[in-house]
Every structure is written in C-alpha cells, then in structure tokens.
C-alpha positions in Angstrom: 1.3 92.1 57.6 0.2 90.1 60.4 -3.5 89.0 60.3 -6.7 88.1 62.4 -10.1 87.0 61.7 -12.5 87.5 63.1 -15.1 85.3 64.9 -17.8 85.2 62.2 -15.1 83.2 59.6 -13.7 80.3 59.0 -10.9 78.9 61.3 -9.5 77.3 58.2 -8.9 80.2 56.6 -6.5 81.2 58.9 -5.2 77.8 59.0 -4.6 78.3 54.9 -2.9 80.9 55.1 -0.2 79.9 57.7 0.5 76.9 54.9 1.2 79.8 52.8 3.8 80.9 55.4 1.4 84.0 56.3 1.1 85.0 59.7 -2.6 85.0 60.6 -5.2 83.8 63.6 -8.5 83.0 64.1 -10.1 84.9 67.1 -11.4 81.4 67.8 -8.3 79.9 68.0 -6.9 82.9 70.1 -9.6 82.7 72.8 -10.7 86.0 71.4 -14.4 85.0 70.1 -16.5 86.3 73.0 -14.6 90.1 72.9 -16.3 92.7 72.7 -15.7 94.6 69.3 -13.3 97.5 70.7 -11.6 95.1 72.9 -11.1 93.0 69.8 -10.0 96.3 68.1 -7.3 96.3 71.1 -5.7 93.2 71.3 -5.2 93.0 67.5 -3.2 96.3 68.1 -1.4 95.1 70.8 -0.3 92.2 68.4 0.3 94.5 65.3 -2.7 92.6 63.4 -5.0 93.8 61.3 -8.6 92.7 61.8 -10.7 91.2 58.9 -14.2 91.2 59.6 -17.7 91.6 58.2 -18.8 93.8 61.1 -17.9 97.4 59.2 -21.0 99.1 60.9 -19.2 98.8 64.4 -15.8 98.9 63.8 -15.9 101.5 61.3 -17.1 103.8 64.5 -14.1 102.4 66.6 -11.8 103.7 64.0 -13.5 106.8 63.7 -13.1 107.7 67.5 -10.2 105.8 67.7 -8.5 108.6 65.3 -10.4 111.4 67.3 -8.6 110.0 70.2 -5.1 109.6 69.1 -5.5 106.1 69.3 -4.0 103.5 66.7 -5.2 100.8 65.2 -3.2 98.1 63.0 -5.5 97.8 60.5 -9.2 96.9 59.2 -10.3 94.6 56.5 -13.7 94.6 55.5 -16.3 92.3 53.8 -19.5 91.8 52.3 -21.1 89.1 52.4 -23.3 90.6 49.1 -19.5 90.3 47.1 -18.0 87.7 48.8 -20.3 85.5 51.1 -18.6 83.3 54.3 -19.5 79.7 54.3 -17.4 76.8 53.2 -17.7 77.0 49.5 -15.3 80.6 49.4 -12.9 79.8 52.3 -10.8 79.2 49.0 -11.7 82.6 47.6 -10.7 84.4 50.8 -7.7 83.2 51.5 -6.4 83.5 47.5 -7.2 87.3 47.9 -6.0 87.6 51.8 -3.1 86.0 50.5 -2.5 88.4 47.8 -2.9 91.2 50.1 -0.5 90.1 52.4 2.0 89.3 50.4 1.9 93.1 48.7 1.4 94.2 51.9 4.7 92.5 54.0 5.7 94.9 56.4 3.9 94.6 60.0 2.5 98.8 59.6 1.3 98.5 56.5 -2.3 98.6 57.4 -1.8 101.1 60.7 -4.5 103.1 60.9 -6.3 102.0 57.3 -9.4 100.2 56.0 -9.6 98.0 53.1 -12.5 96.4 51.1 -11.8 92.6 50.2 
C-alpha cells in the first residue's frame, strides 16, 4: 500500500513511516495542501495511494458518487480525532498503527475502492 496524508496531519508522520521503508507522503510535502477534496481524491488515485484523513463527512460522499459513477478510488483511511486526536503528542501512535496497516496491507490495490477506521 502506498500512502498519503492528508493536509490536516503531521508531515512527520509521513516522514516516520518512510524510515520504516513505507511508502507514504504528506500532501504538504507534495504541493497538494490547497486541493480541493475530490481533486485530492484524484491525484491519490492517479498515484495508487490511499488517503488518510479526518475529513470522512466529505470524502465519504466522493466515494459514494465516485462508486455511482464507475469511478475508483485507491483507498480511504479515516480518523477521529474523539479516538485518536492529531497533534504532536500521537504522531507516534499514528504511525505505529499506519505502520501495521501497511505492512498487512503490502500490495498497491489493497485498499481500491475501501474505507478503513484507524
């Protein structure tokens, strides 16, 4: 699985995780931050990554038509900040569990088309 972040986390996450030999991005460090939330959606497909964000209200619509449509996606991960808050004291904590994911979760597909709850 190949990952992105979105804006609203940590850059050091991502950053974490390529130690780990994972294959993730910020959309900060992409250039990607000031995307709209489909177009977001969009590149991440175009790059086989799937999206982790906080945002599931809006993005859990893209999907929605997105599948109506025919259209693919590579993949959502959501959060909550009432189970897992972003800030600096759980940059740890997310990339432990991204990193689990990933890891049971190598192949570039996996996430096509799915949502996940971290």
């Amino acid at each position: 699985m190949k990952l992105a972040l979105d804006h609203h986390y940590s850059t050091q996450i991502a950053v974490q995780l390529r130690k780990r030999r994972c294959d993730a991005v910020a959309a900060i460090e992409q250039g990607w931050e000031t995307e709209d939330d489909e177009s977001l959606l969009s590149l991440c497909a175009d790059e086989s990554r799937t999206l982790l964000t906080n945002n599931v209200a809006d993005f859990a619509v893209i999907a929605r038509r997105w599948a109506l449509q025919g259209r693919h996606h590579a993949g959502l991960i959501f959060t909550s900040d009432a189970s897992l808050p972003r800030g600096q004291h759980t940059i740890g904590r997310y990339v432990t569990a991204l990193h689990s994911l990933m890891r049971a979760n190598p192949a570039e597909d996996a996430f096509v088309d799915r949502t996940h709850w971290l």
